[in-house]
N, C-alpha and C positions, 0 to 999 in steps of 0.2 A: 442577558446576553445570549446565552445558548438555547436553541430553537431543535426541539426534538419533537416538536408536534406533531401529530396527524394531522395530515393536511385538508383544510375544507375540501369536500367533493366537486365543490364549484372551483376549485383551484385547477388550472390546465396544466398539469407537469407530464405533458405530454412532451410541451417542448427541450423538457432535458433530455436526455441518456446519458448513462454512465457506461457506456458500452464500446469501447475501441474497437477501432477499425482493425480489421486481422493484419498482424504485420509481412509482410511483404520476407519469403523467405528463398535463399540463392541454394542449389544444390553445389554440394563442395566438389563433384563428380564432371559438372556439366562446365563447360566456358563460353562464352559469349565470343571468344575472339580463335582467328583459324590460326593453323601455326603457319609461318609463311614456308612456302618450297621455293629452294632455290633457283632460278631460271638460268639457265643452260645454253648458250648460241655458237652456230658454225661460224669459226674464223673467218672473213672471205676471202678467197683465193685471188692471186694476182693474176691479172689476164693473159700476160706473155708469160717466156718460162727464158732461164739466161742460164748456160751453162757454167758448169765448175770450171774454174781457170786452167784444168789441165786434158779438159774433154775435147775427144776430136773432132775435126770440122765439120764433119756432118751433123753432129748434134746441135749445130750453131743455125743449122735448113731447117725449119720447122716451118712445112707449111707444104702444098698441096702437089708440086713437084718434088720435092722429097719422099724419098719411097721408102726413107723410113718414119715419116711424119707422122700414119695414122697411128704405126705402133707405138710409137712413144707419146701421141695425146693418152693412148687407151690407158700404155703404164703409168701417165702423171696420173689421170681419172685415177686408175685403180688405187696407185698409193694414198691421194687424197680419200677415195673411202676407206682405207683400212685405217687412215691418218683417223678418220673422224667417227668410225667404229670406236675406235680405242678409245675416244675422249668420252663416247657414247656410256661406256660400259664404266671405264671410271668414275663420271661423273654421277652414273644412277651408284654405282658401290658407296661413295661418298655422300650421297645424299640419305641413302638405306641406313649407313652408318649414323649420319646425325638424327635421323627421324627414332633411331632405336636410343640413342642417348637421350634426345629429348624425351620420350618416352622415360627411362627410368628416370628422369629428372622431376617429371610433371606428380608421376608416384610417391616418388620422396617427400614433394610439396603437398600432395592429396594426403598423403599419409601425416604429416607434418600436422595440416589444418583440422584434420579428424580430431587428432591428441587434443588441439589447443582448445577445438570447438567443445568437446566434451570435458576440459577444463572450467572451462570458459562458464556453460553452461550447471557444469557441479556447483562453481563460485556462487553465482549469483541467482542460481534457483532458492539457496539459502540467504536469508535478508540480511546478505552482509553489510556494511556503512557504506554510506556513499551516495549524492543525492541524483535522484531521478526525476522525472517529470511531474510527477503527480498527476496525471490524467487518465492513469490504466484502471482496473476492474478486477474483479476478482475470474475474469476470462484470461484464457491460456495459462500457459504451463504451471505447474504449483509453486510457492513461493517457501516449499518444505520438503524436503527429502525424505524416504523411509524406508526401511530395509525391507520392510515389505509392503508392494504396494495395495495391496487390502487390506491390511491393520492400520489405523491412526495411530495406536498407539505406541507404534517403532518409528516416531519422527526423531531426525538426528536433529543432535541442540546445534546453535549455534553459538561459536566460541566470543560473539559479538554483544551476545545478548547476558542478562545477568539480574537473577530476580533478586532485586533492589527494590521496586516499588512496593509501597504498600498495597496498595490498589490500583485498577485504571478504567478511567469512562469510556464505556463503547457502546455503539450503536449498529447493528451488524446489518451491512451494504444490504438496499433496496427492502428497507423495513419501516416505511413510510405510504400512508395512504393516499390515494386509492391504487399506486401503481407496486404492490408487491412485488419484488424479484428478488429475494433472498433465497441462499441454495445452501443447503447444509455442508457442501464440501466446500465455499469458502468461509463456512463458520467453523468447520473444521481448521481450516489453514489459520482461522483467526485465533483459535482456542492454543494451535502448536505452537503458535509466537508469542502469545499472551502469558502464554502457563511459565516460559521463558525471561519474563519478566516480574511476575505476579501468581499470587496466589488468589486474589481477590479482585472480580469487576462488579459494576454496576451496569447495570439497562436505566433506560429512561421509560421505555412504554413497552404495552405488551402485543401490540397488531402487528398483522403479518406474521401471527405465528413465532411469535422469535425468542420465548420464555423457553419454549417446547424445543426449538431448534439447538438454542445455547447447552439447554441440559444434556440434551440426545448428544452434540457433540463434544462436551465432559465427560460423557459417558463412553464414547468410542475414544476418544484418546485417553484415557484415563488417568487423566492430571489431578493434583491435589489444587480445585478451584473451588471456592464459594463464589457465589453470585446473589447480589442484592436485586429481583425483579421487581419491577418496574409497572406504576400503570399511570399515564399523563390524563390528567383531571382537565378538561373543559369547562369552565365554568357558566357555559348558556348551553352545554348541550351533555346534559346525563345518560345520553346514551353511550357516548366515548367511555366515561367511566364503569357502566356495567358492563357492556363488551368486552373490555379488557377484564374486568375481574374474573368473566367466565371462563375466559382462556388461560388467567394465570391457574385457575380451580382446576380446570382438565392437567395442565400443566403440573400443580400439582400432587395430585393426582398420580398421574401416570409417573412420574422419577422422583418421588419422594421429598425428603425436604436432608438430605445427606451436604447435600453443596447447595445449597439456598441458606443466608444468611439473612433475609427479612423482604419486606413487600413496602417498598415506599409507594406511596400514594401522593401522588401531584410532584411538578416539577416546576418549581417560580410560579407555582399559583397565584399565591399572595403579590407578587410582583406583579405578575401580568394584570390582576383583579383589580389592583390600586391605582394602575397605569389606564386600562379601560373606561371604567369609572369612577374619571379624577379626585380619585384620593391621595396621591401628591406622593411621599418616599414617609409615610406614615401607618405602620402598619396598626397598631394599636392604636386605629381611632375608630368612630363609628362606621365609615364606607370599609374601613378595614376587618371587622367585626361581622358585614356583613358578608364580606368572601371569606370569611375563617367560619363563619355558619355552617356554608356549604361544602370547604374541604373538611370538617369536622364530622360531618354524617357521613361522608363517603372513608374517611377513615372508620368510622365505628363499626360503619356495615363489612369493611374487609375483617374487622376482627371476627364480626359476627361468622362471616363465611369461615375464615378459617377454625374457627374454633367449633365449626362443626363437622367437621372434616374427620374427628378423632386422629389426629398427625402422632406421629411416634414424637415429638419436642413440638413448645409453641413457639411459631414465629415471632421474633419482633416486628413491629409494626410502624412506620416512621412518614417521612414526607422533606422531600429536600428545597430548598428557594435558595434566592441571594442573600448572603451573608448578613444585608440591614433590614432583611424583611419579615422576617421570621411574627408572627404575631403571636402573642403568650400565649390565652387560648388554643393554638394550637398546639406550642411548642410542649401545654398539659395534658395532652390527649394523644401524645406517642410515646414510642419507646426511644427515636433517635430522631437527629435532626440531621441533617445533608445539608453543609452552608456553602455555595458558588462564592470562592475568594479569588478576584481574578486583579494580581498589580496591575497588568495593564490595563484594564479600565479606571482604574485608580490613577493612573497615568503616572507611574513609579517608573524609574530607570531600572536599568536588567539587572544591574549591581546590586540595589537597593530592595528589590521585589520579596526576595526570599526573607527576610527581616520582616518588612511590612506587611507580608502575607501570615507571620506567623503573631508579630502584635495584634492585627486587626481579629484573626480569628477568634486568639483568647479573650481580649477585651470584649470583643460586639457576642461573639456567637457562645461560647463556652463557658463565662460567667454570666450569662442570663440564664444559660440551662441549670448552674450548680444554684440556681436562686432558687431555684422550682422544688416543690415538693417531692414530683416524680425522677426530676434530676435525670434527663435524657440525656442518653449517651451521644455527645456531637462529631462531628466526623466533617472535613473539606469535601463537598461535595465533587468538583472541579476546582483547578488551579494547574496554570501553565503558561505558554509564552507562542503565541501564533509566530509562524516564517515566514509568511509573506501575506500583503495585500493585492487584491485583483485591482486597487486602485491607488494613485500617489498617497491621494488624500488621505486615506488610514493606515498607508504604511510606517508612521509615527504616530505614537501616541503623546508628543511633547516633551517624553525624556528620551526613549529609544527606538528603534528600528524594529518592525518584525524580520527575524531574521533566525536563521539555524545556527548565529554564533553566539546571538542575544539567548537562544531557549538553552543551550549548554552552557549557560553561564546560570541561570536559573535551574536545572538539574544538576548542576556541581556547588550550588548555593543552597538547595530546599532540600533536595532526596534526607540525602543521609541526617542531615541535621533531622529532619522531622522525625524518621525512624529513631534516632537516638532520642528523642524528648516524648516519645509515647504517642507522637500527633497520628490518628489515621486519617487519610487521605487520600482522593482516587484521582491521579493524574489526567487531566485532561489532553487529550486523547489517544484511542488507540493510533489510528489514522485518520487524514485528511479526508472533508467529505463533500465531495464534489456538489455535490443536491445544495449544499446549505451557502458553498460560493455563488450557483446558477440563481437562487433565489433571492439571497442577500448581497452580497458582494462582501467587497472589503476583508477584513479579516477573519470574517466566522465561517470559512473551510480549510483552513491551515493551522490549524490547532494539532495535528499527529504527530507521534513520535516518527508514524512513519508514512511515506507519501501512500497515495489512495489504491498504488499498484502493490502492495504491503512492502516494499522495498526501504532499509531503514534510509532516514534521511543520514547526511552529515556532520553526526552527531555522534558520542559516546556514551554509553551507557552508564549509569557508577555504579561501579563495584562493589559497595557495601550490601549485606545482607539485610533484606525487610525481617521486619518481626514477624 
């Protein structure tokens, strides 16, 4: 089910991006709208004029043989501008007055929006619940707070989060070939949320540098993390395999093996091998025997390498597949196994999942290992509940919905139980990954806890403590 491969070079994943478009932002200072001014008009005057009922008669002559006609046009004129002076000057006082009220009003509201925006903004920089889009990137603002903004290691927790899990599957954004874009300060932001959760992840591969990244960023935030690297076996192209080995070696190398918990080697080899070259859901049989060959040398060569290394402790050494694939032969020739239990592809209702996830593992994967001489330590490679499909078609799986009320019903049904009965296991995933929707469809890019903008989805964490 899950696709962490490197991608053929002939593959064009030009055509995705993970990359958002810059949001579009308003100044809380500036408006778009004028304030209106009040408009202001002279009354019009009545054309004739009529005297007061006790005025003498000649005020009643207004006109050109009246010799006091012109005087008295001039006095109405004059009174009419002093009339309309006065209105003049009230009307700007009263205008001046509200343009200064509106004024402190606009302030209070400037001031008002400031608080809320930098509310606003403290809230949800930290990955409090609540679901988002899933289409962001690890571009713009940080999805973690710190008291100081050059130290990782002053990230504030979040009272959301609760490390509960045992482990969890990550694969850190744009570490897929041929188009590298991983940047260590959002493997940084991934390490601040994770550590939050977990004390323990797993990689699948080691290209694009990302062994070297995950440690350097353990190492700047200075979390109590182990990390199980990773290197994804090709089975027609052995150069995949030693390229990652070299880089897991420099890796290393350079940050020791303090938070490295082992080096699995191939990821659903045996699956994909069997599925290739129609050898059917039989891993122990001849076609099957003949890809356990070839994960088997690339296993013994990474012991060879690290055990020349002279490391302060020896790594263990492992290889993870799906839960029914596991081939003997191999399962003799590591230290641990990694078995992908996933109910919904079992096609178990959400209720039912966490039971079923935990029978299937003991029976298939856990008593074949206690069979074995070497007795390899097994572990749920993956296990979880996708939120949505990019298409109708697998957004059921025949009992239930992908959905964020279906996967908390499965982290309120598996977490704690499993912690309680000894099970370890790495939750499948950390976040949604855009690349493996554009490529696949349907359900295999909504597998995260939290959307692809690290934003947590709508969801609760559970409280219980991991071992």
């Amino acid at each position: 089910m899950y696709r962490d491969a490197p991608q053929d070079s002939q593959v064009d994943l030009h055509a995705y991006r993970d990359q958002p478009s810059t949001p579009a932002t308003q100044n809380p200072f500036s408006s778009t709208h004028d304030i209106p001014m009040t408009q202001y008009q002279d009354v019009p005057r009545a054309s004739g004029a009529t005297a007061a009922p006790n005025a003498p008669p000649s005020a009643l002559l207004v006109g050109p043989n009246n010799p006091r006609s012109s005087s008295s046009q001039w006095l109405e004129k004059e009174r009419s501008t002093r009339k309309r002076f006065t209105w003049i000057v009230t009307g700007a006082a009263i205008a001046l007055l509200a343009l200064i009220i509106i004024g402190v009003v606009v302030g209070v509201e400037v001031s008002r929006h400031k608080k809320s925006s930098s509310s606003s903004s403290s809230s949800s920089s930290s990955s409090g619940s609540g679901s988002g889009s899933g289409s962001g990137s690890g571009s713009g603002p940080s999805p973690v707070q710190q008291t100081n903004p050059n130290d990782p290691s002053t990230f504030v927790k979040d009272p959301n989060l609760h490390q509960s899990l045992y482990g969890l599957a990550y694969t850190p954004e744009g570490s897929q070939l041929p188009n590298c874009g991983n940047k260590l300060e959002d493997i940084i932001h991934d390490v601040q949320l994770m550590s939050q959760l977990t004390t323990r992840i797993r990689l699948y591969g080691a290209d694009c540098n990302q062994s070297a990244l995950v440690l350097e960023a353990i190492k700047q935030t200075k979390v109590n993390m182990t990390v199980w690297l990773g290197n994804f076996v090709v089975a027609d192209d052995n150069t995949a395999y030693t390229r990652q080995r070299d880089v897991l070696k420099s890796a290393i190398q350079t940050y020791g093996t303090d938070n490295i918990g082992g080096v699995t080697v191939g990821n659903e080899f045996m699956l994909n091998y069997l599925t290739d070259n129609g050898g059917g859901d039989v891993p122990d049989s001849a076609i099957g025997d003949q890809g356990a060959a070839i994960l088997i040398a690339d296993i013994a060569d990474t012991r060879t390498m690290l055990s020349g290394m002279s490391l302060s402790k020896t790594l263990p050494v492992g290889t993870a597949d799906a839960g029914s694939y596991f081939n003997t032969k191999v399962l003799q020739a590591v230290d641990y196994g990694m078995a992908n239990v996933h109910p919904w592809f079992a096609n178990q209702s959400a209720d039912a999942s966490a039971a079923w996830t935990a029978g299937f593992f003991q029976d298939t994967d856990v008593t074949a290992a206690t069979a074995l001489t070497n007795k390899p330590t097994m572990y749920i490679a993956e296990t979880g509940w996708p939120t949505k499909s990019s298409d109708l078609g697998n957004a059921n799986n025949g009992a239930s919905t992908a959905s964020e009320a279906n996967l908390q019903i499965f982290l309120d049904t598996f977490v704690c139980q499993a912690n309680a009965n000894g099970t370890g296991y790495f939750f499948f995933e950390f976040f949604d990954e855009p690349w493996k929707d554009a490529q696949f469809g349907g359900v295999e890019g909504w597998w995260g806890l939290f959307n692809s903008n690290r934003t947590l989805k709508n969801i609760k964490i559970p409280s219980c403590q991991s071992p």
